[in-house]
MARMI-917841 format. One record per atom (N, C-alpha, C, CB): residue in three letters; atom name; y, z, x. Coordinates in Angstrom, 3 decimals, padded with zeros to 6 digits, always signed. Each point is the difference from the previous one (the first is absolute). Glycine has a CB too. Layout:
<nodes>
    r   a        py        pz        px
  ALA  CA         Y         Z         X
...
</nodes>
This chain:
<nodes>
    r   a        py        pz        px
  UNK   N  +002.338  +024.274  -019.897
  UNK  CA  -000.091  -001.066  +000.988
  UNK   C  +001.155  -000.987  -000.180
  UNK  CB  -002.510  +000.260  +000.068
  UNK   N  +003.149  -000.618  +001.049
  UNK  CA  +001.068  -001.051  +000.543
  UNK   C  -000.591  -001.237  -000.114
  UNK  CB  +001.057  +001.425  +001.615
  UNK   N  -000.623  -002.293  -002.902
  UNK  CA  -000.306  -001.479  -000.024
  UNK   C  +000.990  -000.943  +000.661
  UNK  CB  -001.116  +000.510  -002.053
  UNK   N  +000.451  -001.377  +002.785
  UNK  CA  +001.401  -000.820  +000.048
  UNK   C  +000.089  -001.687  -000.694
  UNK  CB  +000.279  +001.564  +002.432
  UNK   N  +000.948  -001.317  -003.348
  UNK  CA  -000.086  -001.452  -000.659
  UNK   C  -000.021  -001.160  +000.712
  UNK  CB  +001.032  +000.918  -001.513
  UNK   N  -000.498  -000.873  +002.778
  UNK  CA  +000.136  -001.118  +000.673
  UNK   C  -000.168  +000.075  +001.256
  UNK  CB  +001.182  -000.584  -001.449
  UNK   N  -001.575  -000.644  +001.991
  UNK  CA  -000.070  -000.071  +001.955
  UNK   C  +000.258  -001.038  +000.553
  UNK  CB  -001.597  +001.241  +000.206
  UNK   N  +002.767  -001.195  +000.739
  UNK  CA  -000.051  -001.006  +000.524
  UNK   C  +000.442  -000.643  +001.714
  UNK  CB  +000.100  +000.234  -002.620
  UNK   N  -000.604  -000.800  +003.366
  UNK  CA  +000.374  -000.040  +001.362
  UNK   C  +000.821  -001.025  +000.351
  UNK  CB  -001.858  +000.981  +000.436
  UNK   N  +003.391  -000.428  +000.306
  UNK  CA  +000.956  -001.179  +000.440
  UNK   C  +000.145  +000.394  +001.064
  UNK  CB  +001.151  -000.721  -001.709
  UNK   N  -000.684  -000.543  +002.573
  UNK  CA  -000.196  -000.685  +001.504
  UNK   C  +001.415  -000.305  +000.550
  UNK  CB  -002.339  -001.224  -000.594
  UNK   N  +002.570  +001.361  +001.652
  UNK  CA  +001.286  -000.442  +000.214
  UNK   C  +000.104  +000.592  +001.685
  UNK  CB  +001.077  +000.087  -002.945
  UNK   N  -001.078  -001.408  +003.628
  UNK  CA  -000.182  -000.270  +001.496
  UNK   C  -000.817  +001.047  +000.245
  UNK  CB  +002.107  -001.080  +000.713
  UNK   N  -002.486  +001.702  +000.154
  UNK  CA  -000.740  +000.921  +000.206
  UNK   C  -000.590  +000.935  -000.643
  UNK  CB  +000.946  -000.568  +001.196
  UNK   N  -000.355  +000.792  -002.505
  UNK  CA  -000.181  +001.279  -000.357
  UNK   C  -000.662  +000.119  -001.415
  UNK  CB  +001.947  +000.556  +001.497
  UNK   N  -003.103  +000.086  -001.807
  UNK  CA  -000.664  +000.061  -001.515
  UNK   C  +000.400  +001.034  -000.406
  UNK  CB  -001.893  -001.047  +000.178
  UNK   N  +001.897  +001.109  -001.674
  UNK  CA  +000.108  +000.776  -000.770
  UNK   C  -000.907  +000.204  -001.178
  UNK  CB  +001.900  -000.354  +000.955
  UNK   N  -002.304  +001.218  -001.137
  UNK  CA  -001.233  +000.402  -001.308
  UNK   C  +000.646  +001.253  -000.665
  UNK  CB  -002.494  -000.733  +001.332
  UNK   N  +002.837  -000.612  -002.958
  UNK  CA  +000.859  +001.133  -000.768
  UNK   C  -000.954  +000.299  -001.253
  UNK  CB  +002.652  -000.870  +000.715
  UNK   N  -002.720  +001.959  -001.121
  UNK  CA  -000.534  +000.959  -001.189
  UNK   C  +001.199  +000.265  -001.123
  UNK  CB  -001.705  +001.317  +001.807
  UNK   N  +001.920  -001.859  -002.871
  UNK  CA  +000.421  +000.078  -000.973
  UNK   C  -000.385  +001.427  -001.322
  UNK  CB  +000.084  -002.699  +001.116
  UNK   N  +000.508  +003.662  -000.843
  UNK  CA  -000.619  +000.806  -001.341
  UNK   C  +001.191  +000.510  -001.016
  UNK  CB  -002.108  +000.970  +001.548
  UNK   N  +001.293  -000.825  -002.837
  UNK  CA  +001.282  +000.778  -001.114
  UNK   C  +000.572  +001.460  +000.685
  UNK  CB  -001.412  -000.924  -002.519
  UNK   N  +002.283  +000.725  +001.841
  UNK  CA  +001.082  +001.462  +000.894
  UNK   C  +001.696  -000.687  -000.428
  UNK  CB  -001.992  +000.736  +003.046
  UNK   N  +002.319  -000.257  -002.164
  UNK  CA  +001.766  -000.238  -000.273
  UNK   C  +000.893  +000.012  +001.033
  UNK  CB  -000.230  +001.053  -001.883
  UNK   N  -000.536  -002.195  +002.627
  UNK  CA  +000.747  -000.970  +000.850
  UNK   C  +000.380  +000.422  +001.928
  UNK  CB  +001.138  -000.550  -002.885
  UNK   N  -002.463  +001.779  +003.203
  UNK  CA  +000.144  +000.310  +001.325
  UNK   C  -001.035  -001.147  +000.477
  UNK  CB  +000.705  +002.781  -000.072
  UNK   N  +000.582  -002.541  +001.205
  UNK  CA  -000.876  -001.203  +001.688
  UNK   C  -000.040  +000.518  +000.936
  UNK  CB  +000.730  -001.919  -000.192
  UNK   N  -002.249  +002.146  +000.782
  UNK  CA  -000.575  +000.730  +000.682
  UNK   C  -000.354  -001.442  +001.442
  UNK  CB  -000.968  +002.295  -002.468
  UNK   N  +000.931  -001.959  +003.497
  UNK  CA  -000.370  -000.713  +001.103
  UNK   C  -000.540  +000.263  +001.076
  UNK  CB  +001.238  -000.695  -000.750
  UNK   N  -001.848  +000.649  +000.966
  UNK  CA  -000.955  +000.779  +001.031
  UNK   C  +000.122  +001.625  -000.269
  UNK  CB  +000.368  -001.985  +001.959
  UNK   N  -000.517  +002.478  -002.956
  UNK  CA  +000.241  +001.367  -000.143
  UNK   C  +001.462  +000.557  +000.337
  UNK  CB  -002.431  +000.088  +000.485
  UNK   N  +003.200  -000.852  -000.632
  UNK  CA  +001.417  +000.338  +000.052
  UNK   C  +000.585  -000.644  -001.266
  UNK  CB  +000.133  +000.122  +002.627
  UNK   N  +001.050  +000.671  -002.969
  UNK  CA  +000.982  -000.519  -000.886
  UNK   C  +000.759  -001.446  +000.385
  UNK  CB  +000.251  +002.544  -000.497
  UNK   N  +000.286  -003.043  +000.048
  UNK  CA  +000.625  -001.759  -000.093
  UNK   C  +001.197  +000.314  +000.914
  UNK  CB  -000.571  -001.084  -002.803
  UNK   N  +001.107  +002.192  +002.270
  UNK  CA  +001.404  -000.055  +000.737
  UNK   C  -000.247  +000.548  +001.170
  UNK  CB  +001.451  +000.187  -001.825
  UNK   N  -002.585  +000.566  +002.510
  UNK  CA  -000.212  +000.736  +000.876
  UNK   C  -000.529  -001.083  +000.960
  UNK  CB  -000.269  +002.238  -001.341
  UNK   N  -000.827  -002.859  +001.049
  UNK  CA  -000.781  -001.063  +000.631
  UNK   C  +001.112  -001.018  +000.741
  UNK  CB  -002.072  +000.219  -001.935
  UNK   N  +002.687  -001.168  +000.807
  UNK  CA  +001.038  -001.100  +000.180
  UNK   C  +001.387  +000.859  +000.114
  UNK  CB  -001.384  -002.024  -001.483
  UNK   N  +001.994  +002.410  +002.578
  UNK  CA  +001.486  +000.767  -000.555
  UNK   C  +000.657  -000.777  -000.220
  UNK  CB  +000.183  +001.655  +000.992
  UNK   N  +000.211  -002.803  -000.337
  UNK  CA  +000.739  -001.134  -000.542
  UNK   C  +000.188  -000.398  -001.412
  UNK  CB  -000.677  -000.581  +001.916
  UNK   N  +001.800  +000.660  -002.431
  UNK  CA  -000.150  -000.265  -001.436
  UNK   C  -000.428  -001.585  -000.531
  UNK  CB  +001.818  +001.979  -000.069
  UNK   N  -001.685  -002.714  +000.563
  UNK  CA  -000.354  -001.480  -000.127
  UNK   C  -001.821  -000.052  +000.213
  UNK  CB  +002.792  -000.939  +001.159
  UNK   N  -003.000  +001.497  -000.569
  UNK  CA  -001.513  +000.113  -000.001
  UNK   C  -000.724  +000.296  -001.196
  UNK  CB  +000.336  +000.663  +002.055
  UNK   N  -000.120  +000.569  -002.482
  UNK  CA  +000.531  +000.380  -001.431
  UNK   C  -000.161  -000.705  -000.848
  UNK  CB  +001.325  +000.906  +000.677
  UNK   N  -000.251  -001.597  -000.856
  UNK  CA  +000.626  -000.901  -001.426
  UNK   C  -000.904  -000.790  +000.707
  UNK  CB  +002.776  +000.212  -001.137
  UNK   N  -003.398  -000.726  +002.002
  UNK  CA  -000.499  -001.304  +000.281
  UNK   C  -002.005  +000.415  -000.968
  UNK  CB  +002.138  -000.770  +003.296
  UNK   N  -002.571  +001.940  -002.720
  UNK  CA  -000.869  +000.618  -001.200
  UNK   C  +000.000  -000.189  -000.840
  UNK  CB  -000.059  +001.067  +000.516
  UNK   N  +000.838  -000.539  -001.133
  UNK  CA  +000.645  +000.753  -001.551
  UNK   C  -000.112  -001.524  -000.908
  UNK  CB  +002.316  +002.334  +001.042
  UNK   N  -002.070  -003.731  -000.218
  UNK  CA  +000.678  -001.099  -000.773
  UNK   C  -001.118  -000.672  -001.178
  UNK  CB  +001.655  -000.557  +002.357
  UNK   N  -002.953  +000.542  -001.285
  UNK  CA  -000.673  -000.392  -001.825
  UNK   C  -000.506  +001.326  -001.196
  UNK  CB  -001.287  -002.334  +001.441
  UNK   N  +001.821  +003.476  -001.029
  UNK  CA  -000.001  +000.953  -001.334
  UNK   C  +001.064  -000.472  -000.628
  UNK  CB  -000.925  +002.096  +000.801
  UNK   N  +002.436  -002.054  -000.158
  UNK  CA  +001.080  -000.166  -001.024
  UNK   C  -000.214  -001.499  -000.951
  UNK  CB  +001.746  +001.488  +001.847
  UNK   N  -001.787  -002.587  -000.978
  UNK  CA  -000.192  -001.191  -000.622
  UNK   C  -000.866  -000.119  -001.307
  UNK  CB  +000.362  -000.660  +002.248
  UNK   N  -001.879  +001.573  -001.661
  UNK  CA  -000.152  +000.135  -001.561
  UNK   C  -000.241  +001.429  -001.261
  UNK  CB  -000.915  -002.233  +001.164
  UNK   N  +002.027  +002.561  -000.684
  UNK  CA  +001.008  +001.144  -000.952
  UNK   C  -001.492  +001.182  -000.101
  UNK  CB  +002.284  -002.058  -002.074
  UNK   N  -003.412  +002.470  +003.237
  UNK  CA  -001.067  +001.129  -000.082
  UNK   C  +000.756  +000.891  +001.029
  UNK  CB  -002.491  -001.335  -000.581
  UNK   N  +003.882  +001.597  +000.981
  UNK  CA  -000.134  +001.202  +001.332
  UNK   C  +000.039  +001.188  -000.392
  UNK  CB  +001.061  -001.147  +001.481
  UNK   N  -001.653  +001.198  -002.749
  UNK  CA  +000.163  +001.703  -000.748
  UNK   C  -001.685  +000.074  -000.426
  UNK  CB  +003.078  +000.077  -001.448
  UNK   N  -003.873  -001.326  +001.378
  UNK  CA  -000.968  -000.130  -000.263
  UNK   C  -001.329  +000.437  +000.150
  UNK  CB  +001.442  -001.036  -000.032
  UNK   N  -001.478  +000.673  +001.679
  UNK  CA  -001.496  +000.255  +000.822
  UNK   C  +000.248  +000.755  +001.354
  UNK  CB  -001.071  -002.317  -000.924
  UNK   N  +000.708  +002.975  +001.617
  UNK  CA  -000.392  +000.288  +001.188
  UNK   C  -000.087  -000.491  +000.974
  UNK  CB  -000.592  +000.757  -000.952
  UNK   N  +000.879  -001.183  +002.522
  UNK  CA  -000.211  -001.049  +000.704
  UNK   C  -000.265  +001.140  +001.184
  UNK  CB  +001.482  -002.390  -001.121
  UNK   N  -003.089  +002.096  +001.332
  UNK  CA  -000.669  +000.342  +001.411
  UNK   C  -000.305  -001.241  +000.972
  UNK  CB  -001.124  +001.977  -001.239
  UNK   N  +001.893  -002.368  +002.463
  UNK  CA  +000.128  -000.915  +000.677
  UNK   C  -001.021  +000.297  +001.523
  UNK  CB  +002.574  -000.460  -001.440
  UNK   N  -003.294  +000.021  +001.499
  UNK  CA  -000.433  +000.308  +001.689
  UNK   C  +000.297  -001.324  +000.806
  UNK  CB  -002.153  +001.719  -000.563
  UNK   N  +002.724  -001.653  +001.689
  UNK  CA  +000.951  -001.328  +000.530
  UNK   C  -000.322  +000.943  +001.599
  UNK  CB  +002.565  -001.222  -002.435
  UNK   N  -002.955  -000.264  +003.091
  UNK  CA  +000.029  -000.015  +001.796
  UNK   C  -000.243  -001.181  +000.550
  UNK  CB  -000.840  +002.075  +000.194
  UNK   N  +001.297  -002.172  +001.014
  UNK  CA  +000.634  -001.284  +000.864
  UNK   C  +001.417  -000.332  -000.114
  UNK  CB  -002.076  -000.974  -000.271
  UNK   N  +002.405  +000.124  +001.277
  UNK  CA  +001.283  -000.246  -000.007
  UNK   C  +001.351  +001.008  -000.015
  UNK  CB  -001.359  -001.697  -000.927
  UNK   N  +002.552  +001.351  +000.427
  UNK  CA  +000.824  +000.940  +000.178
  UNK   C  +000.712  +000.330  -001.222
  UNK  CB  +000.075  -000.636  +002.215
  UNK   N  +001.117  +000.859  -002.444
  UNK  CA  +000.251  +000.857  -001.151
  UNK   C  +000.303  -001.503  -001.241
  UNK  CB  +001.303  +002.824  +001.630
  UNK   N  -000.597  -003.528  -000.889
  UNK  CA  +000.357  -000.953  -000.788
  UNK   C  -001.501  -000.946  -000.999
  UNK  CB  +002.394  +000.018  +002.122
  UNK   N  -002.906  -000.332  -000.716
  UNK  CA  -001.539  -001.070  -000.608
  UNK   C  -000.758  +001.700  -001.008
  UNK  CB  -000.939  -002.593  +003.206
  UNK   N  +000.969  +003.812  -002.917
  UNK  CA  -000.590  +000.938  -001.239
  UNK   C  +000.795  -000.073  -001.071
  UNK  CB  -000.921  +001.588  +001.356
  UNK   N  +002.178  -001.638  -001.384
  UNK  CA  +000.615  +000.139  -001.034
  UNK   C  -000.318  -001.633  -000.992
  UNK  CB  +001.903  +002.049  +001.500
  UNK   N  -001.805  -003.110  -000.896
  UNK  CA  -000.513  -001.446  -000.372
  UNK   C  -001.663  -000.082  -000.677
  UNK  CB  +001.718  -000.853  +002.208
  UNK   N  -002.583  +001.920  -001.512
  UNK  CA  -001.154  -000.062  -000.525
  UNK   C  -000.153  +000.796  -001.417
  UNK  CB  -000.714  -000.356  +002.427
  UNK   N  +001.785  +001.746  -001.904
  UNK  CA  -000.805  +000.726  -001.646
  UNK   C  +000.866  -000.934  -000.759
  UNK  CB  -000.575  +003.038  +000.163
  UNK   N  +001.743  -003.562  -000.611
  UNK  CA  +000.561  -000.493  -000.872
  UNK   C  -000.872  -001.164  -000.247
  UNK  CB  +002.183  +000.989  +000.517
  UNK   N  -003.385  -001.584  +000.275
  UNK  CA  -000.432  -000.805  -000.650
  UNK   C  -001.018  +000.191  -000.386
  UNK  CB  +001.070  -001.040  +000.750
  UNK   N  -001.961  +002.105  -000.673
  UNK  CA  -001.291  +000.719  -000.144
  UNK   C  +000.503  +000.724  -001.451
  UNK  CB  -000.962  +000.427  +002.910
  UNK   N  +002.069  +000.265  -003.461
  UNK  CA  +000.249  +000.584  -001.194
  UNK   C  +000.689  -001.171  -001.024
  UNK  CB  +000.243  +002.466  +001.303
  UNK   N  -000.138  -003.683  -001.011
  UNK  CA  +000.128  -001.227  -000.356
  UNK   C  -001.231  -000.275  -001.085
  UNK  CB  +001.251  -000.609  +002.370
  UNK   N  -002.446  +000.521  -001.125
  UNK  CA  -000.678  -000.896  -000.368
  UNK   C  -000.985  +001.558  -001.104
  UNK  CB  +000.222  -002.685  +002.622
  UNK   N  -000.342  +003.459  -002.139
  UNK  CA  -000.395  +001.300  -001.014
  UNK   C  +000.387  -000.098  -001.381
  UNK  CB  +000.282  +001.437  +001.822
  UNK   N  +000.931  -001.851  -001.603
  UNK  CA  +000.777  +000.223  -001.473
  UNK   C  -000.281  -001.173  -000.847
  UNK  CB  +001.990  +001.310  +000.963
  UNK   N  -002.470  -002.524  +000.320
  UNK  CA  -000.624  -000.949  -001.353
  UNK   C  -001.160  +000.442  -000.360
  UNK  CB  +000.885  -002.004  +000.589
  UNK   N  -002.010  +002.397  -000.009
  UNK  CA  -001.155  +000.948  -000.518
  UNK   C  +000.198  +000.501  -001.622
  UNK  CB  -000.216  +000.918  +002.652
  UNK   N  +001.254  +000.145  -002.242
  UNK  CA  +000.050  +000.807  -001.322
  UNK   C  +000.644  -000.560  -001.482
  UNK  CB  +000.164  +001.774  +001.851
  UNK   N  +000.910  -003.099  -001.383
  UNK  CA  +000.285  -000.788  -001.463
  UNK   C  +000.336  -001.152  +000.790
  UNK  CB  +000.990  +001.744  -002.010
  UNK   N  -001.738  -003.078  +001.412
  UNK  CA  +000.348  -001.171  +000.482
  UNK   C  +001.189  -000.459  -000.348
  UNK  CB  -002.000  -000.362  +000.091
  UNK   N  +002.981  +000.888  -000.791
  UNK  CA  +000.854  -000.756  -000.705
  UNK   C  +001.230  +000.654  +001.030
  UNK  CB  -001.224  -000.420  -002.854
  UNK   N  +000.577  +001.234  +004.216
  UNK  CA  +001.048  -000.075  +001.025
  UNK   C  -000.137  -001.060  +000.830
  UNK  CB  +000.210  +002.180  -000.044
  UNK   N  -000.618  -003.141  +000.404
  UNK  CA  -000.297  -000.555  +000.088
  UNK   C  +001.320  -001.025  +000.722
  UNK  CB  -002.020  +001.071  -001.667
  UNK   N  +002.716  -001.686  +000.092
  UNK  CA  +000.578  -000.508  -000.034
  UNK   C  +001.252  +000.289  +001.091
  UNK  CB  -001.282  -000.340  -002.168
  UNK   N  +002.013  +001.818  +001.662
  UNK  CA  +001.044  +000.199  +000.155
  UNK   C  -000.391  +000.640  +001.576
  UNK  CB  +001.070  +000.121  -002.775
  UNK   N  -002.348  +000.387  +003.309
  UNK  CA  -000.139  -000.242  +001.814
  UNK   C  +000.311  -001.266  +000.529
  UNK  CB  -001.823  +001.441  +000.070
  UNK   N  +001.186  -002.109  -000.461
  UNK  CA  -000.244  -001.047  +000.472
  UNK   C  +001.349  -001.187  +000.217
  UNK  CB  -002.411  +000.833  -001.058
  UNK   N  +003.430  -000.644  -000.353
  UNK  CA  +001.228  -000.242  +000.114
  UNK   C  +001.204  +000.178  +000.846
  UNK  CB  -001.026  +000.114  -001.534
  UNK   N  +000.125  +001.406  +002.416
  UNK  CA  +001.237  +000.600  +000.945
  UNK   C  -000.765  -000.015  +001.416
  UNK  CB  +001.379  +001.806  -001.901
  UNK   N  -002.526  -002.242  +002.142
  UNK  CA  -000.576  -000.731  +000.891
  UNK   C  -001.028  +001.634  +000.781
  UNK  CB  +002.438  -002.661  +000.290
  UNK   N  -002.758  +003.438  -000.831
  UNK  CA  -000.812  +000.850  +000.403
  UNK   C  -001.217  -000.081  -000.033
  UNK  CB  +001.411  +000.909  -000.362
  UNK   N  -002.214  -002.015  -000.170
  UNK  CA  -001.421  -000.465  +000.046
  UNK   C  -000.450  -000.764  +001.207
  UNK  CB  +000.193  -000.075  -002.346
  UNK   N  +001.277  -000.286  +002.933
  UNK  CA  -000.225  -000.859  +000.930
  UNK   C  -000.462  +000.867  +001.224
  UNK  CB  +001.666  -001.734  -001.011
  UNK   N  -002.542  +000.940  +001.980
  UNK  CA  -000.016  +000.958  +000.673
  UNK   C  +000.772  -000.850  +001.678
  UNK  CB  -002.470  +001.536  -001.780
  UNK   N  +003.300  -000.594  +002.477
  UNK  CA  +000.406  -000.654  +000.650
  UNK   C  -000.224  -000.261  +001.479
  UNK  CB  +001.040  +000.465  -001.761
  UNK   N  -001.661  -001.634  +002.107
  UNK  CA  -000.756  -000.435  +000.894
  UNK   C  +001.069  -000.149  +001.451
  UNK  CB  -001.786  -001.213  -002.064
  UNK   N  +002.215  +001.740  +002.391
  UNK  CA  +001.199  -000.063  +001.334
  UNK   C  -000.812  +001.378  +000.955
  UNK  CB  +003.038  -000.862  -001.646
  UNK   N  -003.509  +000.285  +002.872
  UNK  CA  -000.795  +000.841  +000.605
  UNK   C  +000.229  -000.296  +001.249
  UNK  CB  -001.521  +000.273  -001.606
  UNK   N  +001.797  +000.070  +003.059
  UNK  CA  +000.038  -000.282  +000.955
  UNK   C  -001.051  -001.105  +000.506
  UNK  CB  +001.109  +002.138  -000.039
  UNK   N  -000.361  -002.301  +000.800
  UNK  CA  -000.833  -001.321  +000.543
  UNK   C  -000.806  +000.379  +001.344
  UNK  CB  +001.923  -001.733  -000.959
  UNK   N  -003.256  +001.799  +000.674
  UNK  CA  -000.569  -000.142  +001.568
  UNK   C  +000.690  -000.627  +001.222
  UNK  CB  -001.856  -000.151  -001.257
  UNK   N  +001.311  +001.197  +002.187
  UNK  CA  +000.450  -000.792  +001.579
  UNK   C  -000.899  -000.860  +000.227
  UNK  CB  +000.953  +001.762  +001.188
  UNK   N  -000.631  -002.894  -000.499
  UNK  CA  -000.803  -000.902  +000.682
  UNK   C  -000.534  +000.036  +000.946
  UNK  CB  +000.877  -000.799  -000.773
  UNK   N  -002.142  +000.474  +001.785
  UNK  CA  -000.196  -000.047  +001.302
  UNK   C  +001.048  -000.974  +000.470
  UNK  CB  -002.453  +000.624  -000.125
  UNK   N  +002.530  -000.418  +001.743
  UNK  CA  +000.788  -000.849  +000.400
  UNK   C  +001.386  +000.176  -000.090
  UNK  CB  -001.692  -001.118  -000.402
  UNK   N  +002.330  +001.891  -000.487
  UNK  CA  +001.440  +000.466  -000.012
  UNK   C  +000.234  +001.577  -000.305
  UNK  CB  +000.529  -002.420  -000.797
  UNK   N  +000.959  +002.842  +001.014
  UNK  CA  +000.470  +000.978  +000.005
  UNK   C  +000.229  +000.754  -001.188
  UNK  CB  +000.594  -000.933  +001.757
  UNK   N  -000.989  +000.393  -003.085
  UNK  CA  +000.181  +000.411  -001.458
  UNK   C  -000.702  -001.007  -000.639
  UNK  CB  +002.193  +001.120  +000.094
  UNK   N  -001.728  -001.133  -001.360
  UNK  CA  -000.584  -000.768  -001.078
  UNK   C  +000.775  -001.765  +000.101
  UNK  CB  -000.371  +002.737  -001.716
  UNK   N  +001.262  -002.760  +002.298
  UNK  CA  +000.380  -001.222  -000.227
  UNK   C  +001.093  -000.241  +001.430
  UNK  CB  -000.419  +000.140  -003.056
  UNK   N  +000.501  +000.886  +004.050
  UNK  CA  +001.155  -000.183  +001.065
  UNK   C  -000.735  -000.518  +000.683
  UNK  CB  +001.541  +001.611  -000.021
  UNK   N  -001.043  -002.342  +000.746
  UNK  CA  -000.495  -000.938  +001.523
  UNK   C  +000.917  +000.571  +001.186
  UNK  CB  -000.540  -002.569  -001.299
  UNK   N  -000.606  +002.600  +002.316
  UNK  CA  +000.461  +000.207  +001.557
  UNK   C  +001.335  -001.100  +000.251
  UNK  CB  -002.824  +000.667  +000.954
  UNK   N  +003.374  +000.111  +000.098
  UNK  CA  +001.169  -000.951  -000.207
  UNK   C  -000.582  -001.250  +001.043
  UNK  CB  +002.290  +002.025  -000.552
  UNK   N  -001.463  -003.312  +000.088
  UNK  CA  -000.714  -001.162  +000.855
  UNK   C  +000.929  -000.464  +000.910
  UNK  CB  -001.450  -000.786  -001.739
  UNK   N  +000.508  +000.373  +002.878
  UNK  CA  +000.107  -000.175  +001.269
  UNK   C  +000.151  -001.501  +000.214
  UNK  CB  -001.261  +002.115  +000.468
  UNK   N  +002.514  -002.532  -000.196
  UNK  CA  -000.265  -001.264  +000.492
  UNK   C  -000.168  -000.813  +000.958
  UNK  CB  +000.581  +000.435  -001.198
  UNK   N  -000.832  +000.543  +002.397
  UNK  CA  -000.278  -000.033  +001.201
  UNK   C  -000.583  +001.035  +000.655
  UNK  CB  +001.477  -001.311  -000.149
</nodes>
């Protein structure tokens, strides 16, 4: 049986992520796809990858990610903060050095509702002065 040391869920505009942490040697799995297959973009990637390297486990554990909503960018923003907050799970003394490079944070920038009464979230009809 498959234990998993750690769990944890990150958010980012639209999009959740629920990451599973297990021993192994350092595959990232995402919706049943490979990392590089899922994200082709390499910055997506490294944008993943960033709280394993920071704290020196990417040979370590296993990373099974399930991630939906939003688009590639707000998924890629969620698992990096969902395997963030996992990794404090498994030793608090990551803690520090997440939290130093700002991956605990979670980042609250979300579209803005439309309003009644106008054409978007903040445009006005054009005005009439006669």
């Amino acid at each position: 049986m498959i234990k998993n040391l750690g769990m944890g869920t990150g958010r980012r505009k639209t999009s959740v992520a629920r990451v599973y942490v297990r021993d192994g040697n350092g595959k990232v799995t995402i919706n049943g796809k490979d990392l590089a297959q899922y994200f082709p973009q390499g910055e997506h990637v490294l944008m993943v990858r960033q709280p394993l390297m920071v704290t020196d486990s990417e040979t370590k554990f296993d990373v099974i990610i399930n991630v939906y909503g939003g688009g590639i960018n707000g998924q890629a923003g969620a698992c990096r903060h969902g395997l963030a907050r996992a990794l404090c799970r498994i030793d608090e003394g990551n803690i520090t050095s997440l939290r130093s490079n700002g991956y605990l944070t979670r980042d609250p920038r979300m579209v803005e509702r439309k309003k009644y009464g106008r054409p978007g979230a903040r445009k006005r009809f054009q005005f009439s002065k006669r």
